[in-house]
C-alpha positions in Angstrom: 98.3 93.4 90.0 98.1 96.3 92.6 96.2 96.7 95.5 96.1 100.4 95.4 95.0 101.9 92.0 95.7 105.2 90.9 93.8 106.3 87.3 93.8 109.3 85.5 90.2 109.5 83.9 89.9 111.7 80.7 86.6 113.3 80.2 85.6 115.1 76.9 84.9 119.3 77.0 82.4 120.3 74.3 82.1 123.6 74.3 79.7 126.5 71.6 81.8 127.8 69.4 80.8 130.5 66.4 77.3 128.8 67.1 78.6 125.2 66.6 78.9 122.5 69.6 82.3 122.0 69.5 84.9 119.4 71.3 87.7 121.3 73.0 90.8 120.1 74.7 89.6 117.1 76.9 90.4 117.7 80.8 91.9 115.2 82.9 91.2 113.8 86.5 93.2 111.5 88.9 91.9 109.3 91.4 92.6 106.5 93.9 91.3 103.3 94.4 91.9 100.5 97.3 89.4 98.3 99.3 92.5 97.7 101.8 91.2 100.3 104.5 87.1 100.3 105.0 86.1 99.7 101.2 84.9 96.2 101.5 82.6 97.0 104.3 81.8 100.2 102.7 81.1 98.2 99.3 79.1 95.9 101.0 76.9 99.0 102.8 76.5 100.7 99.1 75.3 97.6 97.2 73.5 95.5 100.4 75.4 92.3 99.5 78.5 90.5 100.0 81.5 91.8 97.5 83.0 88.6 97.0 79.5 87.0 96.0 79.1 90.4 93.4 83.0 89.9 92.4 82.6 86.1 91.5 79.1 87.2 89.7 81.5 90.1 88.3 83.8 87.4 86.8 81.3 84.7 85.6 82.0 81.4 87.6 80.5 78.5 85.1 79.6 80.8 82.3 80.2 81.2 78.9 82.8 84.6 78.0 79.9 86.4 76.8 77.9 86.3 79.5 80.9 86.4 81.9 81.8 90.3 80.1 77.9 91.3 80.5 78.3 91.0 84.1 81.7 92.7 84.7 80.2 95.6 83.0 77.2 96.1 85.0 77.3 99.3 85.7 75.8 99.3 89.2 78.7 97.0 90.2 81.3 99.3 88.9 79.7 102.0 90.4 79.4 100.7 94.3 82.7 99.3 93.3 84.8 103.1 92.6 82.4 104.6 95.4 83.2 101.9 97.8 87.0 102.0 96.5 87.8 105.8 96.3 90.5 107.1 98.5 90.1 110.9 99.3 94.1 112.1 100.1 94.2 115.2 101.6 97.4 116.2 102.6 99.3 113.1 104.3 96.0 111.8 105.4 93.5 109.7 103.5 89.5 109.0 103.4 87.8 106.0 102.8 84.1 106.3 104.4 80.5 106.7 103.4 81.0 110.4 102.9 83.7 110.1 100.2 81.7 107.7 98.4 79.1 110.2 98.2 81.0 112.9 97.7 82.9 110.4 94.4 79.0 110.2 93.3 78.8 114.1 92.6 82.5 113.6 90.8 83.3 114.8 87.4 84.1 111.4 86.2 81.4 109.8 87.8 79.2 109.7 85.3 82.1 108.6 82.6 83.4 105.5 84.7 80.8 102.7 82.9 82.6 103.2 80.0 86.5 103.3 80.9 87.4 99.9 80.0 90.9 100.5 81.1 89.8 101.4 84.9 87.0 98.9 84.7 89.8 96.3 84.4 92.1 97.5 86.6 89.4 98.1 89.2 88.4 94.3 88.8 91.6 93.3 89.1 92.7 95.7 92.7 89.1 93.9 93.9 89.9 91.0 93.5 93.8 91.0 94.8 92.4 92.6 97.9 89.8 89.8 98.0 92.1 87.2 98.1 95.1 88.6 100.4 92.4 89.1 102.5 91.1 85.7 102.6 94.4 84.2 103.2 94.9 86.5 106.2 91.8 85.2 107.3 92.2 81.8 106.4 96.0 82.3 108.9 94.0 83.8 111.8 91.6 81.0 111.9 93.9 77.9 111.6 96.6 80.3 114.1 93.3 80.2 116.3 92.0 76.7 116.2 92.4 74.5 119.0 95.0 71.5 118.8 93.6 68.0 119.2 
């Protein structure tokens, strides 16, 4: 598992040709994905709830598989997901704010992301690696922090 995703999406050109819609050579997008810099705040901004409360609804605690693969494909979880996830790199900087979410909304692929299985899994999976090496940095801080008796 990664932490950091990087996915090429391919999107589908249809194009008129000799009066006939047409399907031309499909173009191609890369894009970045992390929730290691602002995106779990950002996430949780977007969606107005907790990510690791989504991400365990996400992954079906206590239900059967069916029901468990209906959630991780709710496509207003994937969606705050990428937004919340996508990395803008311009140059050697990158972007991870309210303003690249929105500006991942008006993407090409945007509208094609519900149905990438492939990213939808590895997006799942970089949410929840960043979930739980987050919680055991956490879970360091507070017993580094506690009081000895």
């Amino acid at each position: 598992m990664s932490k950091i995703i990087k996915h090429t999406f391919k999107l589908p050109n249809l194009i008129v040709k000799d009066g006939e819609l047409v399907e031309d050579k499909e173009t191609t997008a890369t894009y970045t994905f992390t929730l290691l810099f602002k995106g779990i705040g950002l996430y949780e901004e977007i969606a107005g709830k907790p990510l690791i409360n989504a991400l365990m609804n996400a992954l079906g605690q206590g239900e059967s598989e069916l029901e468990a693969v209906e959630k991780m494909m709710d496509k207003k979880f994937i969606k705050d997901l990428a937004c919340a996830s996508y990395v803008k790199i311009v140059g050697d900087k990158f972007h991870n704010n309210r303003a690249t979410a929105e500006e991942f909304k008006k993407s090409q692929v945007y509208p094609y992301i519900e149905n990438d299985y492939e990213f939808i899994m590895k997006l799942i999976s970089m949410a929840t690696e960043c979930i739980y090496d987050k919680g055991k940095v956490n879970a360091k801080t507070k017993g580094a922090t506690k009081p000895k008796k």
